[in-house]
MIDREN-562266 format. One record per residue: x, y, z of N, C-alpha, C in turn; residue in one letter; chain. Coordinates in steps of 0.05 Angstrom, whole numbers. Layout:
REM MIDREN-562266
X,Y,Z,X,Y,Z,X,Y,Z,A,A;
...
//
This chain:
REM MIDREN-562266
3108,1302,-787,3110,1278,-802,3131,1260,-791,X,A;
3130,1254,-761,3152,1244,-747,3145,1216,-756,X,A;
3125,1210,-765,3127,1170,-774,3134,1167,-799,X,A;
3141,1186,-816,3158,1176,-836,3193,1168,-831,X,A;
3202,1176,-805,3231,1164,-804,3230,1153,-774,X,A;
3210,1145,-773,3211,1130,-733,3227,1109,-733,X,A;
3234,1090,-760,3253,1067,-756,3280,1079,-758,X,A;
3281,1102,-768,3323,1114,-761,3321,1131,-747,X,A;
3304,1129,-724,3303,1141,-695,3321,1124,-682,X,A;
3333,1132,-663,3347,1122,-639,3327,1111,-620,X,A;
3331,1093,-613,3311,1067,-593,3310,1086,-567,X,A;
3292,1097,-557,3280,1099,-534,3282,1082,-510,X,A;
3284,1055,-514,3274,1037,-490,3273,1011,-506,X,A;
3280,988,-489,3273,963,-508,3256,948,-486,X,A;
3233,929,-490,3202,924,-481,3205,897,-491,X,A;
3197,872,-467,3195,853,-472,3164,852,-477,X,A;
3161,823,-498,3125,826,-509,3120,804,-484,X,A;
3092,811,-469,3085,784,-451,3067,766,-460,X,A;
3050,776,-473,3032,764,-487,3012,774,-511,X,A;
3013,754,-526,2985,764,-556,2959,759,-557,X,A;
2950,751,-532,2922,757,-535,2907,772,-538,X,A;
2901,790,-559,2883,803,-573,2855,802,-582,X,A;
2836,810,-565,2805,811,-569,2795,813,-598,X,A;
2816,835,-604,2808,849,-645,2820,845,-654,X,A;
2846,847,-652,2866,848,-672,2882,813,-679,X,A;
2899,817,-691,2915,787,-696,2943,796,-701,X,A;
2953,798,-665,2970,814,-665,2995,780,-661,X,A;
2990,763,-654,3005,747,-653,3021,741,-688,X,A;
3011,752,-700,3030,751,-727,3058,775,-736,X,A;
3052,793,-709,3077,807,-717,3098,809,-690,X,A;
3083,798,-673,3094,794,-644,3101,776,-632,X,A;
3121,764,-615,3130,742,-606,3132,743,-575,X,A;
3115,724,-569,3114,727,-541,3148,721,-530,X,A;
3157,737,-512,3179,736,-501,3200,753,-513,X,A;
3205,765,-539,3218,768,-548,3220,805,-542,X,A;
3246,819,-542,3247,848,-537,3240,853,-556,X,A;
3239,882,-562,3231,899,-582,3239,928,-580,X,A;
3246,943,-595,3259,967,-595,3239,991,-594,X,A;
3237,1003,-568,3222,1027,-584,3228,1050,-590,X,A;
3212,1060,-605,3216,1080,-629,3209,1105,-619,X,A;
3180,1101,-604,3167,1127,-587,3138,1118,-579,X,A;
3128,1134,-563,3111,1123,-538,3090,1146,-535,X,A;
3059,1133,-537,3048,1157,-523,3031,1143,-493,X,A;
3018,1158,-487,2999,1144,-462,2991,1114,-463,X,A;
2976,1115,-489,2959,1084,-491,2974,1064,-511,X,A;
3000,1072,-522,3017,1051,-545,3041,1058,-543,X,A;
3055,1035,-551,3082,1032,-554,3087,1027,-589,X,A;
3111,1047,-604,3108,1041,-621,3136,1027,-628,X,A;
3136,1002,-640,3156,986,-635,3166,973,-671,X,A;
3190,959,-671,3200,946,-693,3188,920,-696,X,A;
3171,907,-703,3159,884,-698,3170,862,-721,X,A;
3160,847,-726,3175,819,-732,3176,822,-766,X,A;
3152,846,-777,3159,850,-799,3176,866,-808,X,A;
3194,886,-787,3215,906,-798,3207,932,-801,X,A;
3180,930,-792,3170,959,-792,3161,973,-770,X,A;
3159,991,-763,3146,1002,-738,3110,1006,-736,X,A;
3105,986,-715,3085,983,-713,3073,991,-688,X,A;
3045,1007,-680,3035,1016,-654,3022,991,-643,X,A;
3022,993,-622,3010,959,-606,3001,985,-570,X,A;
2984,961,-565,2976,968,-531,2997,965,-518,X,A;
3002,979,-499,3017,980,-471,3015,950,-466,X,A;
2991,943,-461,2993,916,-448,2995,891,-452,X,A;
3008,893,-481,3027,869,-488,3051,871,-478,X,A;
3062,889,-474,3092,895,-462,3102,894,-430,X,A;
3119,891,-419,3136,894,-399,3156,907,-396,X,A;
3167,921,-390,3188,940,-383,3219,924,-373,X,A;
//
């Protein structure tokens, strides 16, 4: 039950967003293009990050930059 305390985890890595273009989702409402983001923890295909609402949220790899 590691996503009940992923936001008083210690940041992993912090990930600039490059872009919100999203096919499905309407990810440009919790994401800001340019802006870092803290992450929380990581698997192959997502980054799971603090997003603009204060919560930890999973997003694609390929909004991010390193």
């Amino acid at each position: 039950m590691i996503h009940q305390n992923w936001k008083d985890r210690p940041t992993i890595k912090e990930i600039k967003c490059v872009h919100t273009n999203a096919s499905k989702y309407m990810v440009e409402n919790v994401l800001s293009v340019n802006k870092t983001y803290e992450v929380k923890n990581e698997t192959e295909e997502f980054y799971f990050v603090v997003d603009n609402t204060g919560k930890v949220g999973g997003y694609y790899k390929e909004y991010f930059e390193e």
